[in-house]
DSSP file (Angstrom, degrees, kcal/mol; ACC not computed):
  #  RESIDUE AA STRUCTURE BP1 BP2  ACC     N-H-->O    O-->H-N    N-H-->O    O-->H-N    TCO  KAPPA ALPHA  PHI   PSI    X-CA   Y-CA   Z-CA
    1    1 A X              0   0    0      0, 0.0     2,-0.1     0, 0.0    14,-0.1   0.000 360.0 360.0 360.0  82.3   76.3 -135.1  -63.4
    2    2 A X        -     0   0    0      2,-0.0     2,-0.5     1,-0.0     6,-0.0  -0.660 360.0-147.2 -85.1 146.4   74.4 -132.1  -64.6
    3    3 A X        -     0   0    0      3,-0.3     3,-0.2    -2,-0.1     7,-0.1  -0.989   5.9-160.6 -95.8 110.8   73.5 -132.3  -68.7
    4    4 A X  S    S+     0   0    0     -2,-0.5     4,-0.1     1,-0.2    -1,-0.1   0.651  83.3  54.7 -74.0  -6.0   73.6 -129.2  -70.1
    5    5 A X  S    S+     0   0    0      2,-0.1     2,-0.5     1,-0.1    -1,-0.2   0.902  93.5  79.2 -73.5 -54.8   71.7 -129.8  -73.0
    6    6 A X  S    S-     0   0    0     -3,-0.2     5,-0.3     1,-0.1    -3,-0.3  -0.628  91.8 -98.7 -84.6 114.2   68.5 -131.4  -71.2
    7    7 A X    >>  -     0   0    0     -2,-0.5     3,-4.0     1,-0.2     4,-0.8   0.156  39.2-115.4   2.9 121.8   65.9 -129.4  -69.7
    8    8 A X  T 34 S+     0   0    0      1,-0.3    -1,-0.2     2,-0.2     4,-0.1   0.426 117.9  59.2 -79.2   0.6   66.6 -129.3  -66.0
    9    9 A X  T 34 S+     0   0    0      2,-0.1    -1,-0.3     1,-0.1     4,-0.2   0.176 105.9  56.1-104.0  -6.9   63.5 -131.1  -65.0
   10   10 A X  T <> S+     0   0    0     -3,-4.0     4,-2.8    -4,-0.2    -2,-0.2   0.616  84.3  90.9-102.7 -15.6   64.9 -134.3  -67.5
   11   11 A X  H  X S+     0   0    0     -4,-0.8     4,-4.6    -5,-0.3    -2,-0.1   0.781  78.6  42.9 -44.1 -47.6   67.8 -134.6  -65.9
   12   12 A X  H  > S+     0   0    0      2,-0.2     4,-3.2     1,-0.2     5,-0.4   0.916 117.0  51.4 -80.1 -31.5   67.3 -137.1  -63.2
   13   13 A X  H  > S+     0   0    0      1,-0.2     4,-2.7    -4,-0.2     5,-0.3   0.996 109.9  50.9 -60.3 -33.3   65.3 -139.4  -65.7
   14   14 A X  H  X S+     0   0    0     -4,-2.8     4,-1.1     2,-0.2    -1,-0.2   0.991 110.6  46.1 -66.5 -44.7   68.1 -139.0  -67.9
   15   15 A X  H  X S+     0   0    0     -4,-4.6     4,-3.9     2,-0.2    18,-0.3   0.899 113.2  49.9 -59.3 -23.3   70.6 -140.0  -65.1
   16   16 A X  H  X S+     0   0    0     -4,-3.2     4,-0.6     1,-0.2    -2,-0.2   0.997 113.4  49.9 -67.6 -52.5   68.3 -143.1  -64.1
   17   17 A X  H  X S+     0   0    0     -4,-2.7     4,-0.6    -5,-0.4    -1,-0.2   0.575 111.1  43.1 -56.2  -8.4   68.3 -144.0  -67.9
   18   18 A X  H  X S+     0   0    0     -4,-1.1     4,-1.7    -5,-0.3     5,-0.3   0.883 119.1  47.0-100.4 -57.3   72.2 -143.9  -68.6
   19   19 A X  H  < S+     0   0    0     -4,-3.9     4,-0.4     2,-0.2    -2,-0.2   0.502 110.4  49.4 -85.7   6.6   72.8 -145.8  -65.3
   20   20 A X  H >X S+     0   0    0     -4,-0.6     4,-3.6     2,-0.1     3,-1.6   0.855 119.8  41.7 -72.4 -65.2   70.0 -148.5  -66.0
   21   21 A X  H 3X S+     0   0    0     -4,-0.6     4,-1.5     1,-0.3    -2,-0.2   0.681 109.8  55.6 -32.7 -44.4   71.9 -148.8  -69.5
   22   22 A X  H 3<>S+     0   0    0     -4,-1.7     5,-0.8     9,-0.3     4,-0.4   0.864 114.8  39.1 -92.3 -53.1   75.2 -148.6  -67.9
   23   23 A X  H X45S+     0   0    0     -3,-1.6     3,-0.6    -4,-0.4    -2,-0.2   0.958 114.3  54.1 -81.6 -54.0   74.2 -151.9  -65.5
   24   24 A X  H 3<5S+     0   0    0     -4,-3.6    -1,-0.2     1,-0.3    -2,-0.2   0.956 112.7  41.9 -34.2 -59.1   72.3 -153.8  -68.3
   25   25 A X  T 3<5S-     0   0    0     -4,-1.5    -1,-0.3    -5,-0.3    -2,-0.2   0.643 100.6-147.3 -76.4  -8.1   75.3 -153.6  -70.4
   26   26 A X  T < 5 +     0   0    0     -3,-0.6    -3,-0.2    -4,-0.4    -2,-0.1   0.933  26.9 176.6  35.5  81.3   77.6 -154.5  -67.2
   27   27 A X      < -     0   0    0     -5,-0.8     3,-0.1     2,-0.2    -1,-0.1   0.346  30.5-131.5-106.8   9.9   80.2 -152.3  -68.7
   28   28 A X  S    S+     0   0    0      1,-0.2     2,-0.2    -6,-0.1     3,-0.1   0.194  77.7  85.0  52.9   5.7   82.6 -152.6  -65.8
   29   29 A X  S    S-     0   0    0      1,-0.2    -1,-0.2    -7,-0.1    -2,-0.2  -0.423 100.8 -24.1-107.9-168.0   83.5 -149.3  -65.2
   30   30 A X        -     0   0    0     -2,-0.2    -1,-0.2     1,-0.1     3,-0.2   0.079  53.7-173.5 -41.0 108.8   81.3 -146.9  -62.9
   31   31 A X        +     0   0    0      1,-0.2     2,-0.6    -3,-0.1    -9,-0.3   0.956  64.9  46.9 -61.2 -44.6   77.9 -148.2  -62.8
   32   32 A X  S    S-     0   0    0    -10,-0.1    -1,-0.2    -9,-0.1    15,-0.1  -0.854  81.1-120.0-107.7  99.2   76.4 -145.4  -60.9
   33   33 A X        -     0   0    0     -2,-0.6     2,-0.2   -18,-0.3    -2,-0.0  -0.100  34.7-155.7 -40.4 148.1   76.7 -141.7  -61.3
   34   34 A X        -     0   0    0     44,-0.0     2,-0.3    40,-0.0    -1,-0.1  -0.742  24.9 -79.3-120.3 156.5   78.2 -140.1  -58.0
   35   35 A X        -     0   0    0     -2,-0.2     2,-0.2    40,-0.1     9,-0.0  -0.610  40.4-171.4 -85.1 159.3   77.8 -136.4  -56.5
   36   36 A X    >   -     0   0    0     -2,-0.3     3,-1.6     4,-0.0    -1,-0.0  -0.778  42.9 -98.4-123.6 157.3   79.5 -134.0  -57.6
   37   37 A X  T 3  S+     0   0    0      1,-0.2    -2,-0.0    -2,-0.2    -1,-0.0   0.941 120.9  58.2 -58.1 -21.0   79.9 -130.6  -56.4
   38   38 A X  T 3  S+     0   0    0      2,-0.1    -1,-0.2   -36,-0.0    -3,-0.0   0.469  74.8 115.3 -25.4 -50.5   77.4 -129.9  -58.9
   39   39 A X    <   -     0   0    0     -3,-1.6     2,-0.5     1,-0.1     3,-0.1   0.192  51.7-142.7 -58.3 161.1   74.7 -131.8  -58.3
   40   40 A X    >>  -     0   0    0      1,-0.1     3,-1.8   -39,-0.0     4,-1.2  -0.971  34.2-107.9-118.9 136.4   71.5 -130.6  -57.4
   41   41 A X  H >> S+     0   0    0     -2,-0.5     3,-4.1     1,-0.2     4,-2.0   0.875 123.0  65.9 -28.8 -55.1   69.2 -132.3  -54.9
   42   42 A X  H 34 S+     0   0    0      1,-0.3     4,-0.3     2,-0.2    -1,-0.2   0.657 106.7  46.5 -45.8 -36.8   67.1 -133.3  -58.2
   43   43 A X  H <4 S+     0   0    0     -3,-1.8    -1,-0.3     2,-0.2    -2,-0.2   0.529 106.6  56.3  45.0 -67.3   70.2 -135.1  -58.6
   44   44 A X  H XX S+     0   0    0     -3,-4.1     3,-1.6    -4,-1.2     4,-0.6   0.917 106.6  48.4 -43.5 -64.0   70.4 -136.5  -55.1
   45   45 A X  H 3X S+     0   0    0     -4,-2.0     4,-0.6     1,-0.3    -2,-0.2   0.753 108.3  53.7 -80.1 -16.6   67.4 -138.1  -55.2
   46   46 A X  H 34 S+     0   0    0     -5,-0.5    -1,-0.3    -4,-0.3    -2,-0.2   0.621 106.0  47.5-117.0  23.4   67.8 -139.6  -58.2
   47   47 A X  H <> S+     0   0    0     -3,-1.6     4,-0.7    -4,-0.1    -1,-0.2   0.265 114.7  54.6-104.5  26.4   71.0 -141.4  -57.7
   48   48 A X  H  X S+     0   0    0     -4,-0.6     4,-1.8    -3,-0.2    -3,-0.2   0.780 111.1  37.7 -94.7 -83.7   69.5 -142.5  -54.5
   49   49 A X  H  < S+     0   0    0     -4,-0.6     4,-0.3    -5,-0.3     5,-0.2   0.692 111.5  60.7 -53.9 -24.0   66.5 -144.0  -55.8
   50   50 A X  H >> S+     0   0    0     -5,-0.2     3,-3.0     2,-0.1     4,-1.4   0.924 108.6  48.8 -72.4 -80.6   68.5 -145.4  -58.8
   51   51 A X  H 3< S+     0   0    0     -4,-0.7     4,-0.4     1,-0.3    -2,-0.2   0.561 109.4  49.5 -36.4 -16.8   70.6 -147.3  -56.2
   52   52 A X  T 3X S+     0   0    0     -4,-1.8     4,-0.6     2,-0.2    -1,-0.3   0.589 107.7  53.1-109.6  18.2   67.9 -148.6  -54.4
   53   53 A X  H <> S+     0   0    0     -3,-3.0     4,-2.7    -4,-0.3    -2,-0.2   0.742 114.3  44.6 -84.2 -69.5   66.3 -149.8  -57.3
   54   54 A X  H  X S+     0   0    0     -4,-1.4     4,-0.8     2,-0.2    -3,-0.2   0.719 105.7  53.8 -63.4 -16.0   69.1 -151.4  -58.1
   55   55 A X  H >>>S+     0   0    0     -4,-0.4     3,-2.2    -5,-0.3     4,-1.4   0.955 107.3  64.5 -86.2 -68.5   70.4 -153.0  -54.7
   56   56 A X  H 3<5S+     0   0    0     -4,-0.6     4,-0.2     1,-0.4    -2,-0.2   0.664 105.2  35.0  26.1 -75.2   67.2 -154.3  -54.8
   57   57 A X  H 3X5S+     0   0    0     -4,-2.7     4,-0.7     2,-0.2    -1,-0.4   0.600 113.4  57.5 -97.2  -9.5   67.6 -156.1  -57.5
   58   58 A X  H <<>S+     0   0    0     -3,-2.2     5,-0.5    -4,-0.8     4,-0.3   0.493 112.2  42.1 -85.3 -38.9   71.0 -156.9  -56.8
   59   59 A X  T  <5S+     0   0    0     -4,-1.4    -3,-0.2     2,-0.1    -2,-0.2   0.600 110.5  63.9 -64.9 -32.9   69.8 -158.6  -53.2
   60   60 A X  T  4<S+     0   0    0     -5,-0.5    -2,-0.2     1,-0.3    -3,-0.1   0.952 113.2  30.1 -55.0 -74.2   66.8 -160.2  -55.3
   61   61 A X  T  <5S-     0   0    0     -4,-0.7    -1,-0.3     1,-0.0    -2,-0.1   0.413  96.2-133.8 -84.6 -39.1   69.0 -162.2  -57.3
   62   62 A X  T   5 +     0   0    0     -4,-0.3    -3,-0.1     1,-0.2    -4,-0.1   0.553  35.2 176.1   5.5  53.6   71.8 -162.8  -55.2
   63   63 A X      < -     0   0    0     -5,-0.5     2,-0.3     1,-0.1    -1,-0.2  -0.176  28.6-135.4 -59.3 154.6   74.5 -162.0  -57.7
   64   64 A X        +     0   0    0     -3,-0.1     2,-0.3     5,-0.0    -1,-0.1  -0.901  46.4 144.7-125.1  99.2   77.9 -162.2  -56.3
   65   65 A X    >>  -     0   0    0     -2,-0.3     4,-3.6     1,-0.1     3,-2.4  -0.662  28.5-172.0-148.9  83.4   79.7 -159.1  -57.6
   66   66 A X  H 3> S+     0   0    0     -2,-0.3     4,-1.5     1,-0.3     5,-0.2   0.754  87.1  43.7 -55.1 -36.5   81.9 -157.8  -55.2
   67   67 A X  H 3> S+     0   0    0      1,-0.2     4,-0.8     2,-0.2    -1,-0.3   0.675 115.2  52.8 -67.0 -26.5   82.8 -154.1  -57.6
   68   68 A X  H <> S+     0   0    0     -3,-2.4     4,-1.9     2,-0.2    -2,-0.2   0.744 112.9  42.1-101.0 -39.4   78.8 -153.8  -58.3
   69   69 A X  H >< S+     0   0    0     -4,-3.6     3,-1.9     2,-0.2     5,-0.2   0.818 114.2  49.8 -84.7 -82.6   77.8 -154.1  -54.2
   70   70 A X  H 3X S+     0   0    0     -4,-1.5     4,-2.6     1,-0.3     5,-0.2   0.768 110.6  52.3 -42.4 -47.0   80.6 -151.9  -53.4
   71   71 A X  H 3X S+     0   0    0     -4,-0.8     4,-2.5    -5,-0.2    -1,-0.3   0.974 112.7  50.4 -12.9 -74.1   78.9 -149.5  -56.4
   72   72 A X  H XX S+     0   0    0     -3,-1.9     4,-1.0    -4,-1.9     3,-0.5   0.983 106.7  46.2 -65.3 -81.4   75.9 -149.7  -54.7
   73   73 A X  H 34 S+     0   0    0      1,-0.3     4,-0.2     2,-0.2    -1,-0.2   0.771 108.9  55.6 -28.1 -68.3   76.7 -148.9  -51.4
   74   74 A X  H >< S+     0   0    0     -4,-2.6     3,-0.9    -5,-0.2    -1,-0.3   0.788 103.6  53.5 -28.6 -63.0   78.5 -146.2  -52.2
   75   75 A X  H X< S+     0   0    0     -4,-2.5     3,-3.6    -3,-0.5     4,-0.4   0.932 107.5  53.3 -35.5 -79.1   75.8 -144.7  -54.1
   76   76 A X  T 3< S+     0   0    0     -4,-1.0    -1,-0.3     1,-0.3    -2,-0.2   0.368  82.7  77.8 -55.8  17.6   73.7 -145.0  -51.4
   77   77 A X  T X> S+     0   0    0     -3,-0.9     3,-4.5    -5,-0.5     4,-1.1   0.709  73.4  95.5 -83.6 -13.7   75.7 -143.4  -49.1
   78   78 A X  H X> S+     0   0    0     -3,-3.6     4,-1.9     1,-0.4     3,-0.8   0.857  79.0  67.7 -60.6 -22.0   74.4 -139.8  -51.0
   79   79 A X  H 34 S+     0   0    0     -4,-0.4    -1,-0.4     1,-0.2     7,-0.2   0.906  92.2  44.5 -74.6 -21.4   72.3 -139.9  -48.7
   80   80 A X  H <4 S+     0   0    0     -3,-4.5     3,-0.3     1,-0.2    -1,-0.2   0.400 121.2  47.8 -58.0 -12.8   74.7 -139.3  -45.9
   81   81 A X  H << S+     0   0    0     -4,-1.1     2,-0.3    -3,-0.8    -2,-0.2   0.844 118.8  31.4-112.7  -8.5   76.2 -136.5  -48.1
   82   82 A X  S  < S+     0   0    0     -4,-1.9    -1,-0.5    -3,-0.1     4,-0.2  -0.895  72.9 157.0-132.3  88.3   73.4 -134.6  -49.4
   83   83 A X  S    S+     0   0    0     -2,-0.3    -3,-0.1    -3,-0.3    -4,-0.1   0.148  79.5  59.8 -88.8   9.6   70.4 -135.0  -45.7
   84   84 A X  S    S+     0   0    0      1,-0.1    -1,-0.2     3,-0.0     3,-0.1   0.172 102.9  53.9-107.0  36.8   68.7 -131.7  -47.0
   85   85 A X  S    S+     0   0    0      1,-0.3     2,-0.3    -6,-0.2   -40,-0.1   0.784  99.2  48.9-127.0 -61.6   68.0 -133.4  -49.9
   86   86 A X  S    S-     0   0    0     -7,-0.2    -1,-0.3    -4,-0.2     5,-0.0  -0.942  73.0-121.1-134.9 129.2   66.1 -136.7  -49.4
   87   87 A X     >> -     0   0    0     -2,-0.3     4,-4.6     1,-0.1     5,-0.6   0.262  34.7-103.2 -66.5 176.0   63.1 -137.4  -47.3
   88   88 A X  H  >5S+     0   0    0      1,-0.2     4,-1.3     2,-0.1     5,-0.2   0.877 118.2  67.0 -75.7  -3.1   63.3 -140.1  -44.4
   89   89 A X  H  >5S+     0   0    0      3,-0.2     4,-2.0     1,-0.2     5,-0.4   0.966 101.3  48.6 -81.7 -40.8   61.7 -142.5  -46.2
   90   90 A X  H  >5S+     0   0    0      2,-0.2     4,-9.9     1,-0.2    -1,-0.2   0.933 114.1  44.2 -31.6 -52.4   64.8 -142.7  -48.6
   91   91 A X  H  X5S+     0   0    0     -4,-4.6     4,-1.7     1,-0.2    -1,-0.2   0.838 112.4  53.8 -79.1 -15.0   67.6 -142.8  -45.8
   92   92 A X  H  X<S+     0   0    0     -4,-1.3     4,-2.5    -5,-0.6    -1,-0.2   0.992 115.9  35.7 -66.8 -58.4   65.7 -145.2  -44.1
   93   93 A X  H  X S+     0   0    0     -4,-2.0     4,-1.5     1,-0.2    -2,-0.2   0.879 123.4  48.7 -59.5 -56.1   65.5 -147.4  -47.2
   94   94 A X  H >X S+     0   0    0     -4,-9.9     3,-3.2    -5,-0.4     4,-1.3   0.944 107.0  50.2 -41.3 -72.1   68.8 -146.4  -48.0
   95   95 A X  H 3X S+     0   0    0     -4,-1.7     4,-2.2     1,-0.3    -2,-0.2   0.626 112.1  48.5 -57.0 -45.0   70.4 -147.0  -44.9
   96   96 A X  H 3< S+     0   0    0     -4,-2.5     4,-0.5    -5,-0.1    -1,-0.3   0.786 109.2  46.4 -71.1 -12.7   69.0 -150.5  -44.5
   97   97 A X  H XX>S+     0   0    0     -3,-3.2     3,-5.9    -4,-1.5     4,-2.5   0.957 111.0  60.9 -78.9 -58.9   69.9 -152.1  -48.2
   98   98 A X  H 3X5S+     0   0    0     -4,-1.3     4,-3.3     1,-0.3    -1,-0.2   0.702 112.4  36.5   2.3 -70.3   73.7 -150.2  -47.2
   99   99 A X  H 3X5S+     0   0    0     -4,-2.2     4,-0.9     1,-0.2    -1,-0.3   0.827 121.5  48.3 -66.1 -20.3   73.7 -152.9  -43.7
  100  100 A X  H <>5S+     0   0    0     -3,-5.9     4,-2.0    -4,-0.5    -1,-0.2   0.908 111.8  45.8 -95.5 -44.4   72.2 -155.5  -45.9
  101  101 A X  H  <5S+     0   0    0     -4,-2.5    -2,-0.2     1,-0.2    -1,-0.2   0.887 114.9  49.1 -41.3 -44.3   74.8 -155.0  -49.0
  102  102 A X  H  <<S+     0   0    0     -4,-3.3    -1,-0.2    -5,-0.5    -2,-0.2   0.727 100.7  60.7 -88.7 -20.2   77.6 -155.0  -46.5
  103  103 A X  H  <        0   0    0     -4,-0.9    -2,-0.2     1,-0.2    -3,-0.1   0.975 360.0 360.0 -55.3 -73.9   76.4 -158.5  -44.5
  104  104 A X     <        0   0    0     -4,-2.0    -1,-0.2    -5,-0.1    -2,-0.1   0.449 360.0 360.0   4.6 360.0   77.0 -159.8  -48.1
């Protein structure tokens, strides 16, 4: 989801901030930016880490929001689609909220 406008080094804060904004406002359409061919690792890592912020908090709570886990998971699947990308500590971290999202 590249911005052309913003400095290429603002970009992933800018994605974390539209898709915090996006969840607050629970706006029922895509919560979570996806890759694109586009994307840049910088990119990667920060819909990664935006999704595990948010599953997180999404496990915390135990909301029951069957379009918003499936969201999530998804999202954290980037890590399966981008591995040159995101260190192990991510896919580890990913990979478990994923199994814990999908027990749900």
């Amino acid at each position: 989801m590249p911005t052309p406008n913003l400095p290429r080094r603002l970009r992933p804060a800018a994605m974390v901030a539209v898709a915090g904004l996006m969840v607050a406002c629970g706006s029922g359409d895509t919560l979570l930016p996806a890759l694109t061919d586009d994307s840049t690792c910088e990119d990667a890592v920060a819909i990664v880490t935006t999704a595990i912020d948010e599953a997180r908090s999404y496990v915390g709570t135990g909301r029951d929001d069957a379009a918003l886990r499936d969201e999530l998971v998804f999202a954290l699947s980037a890590v399966d689609e981008r591995p040159e990308c995101v260190d192990e500590d991510l896919v580890r971290t990913a990979t478990g909220l994923r199994s814990t999202l999908n027990g749900l």
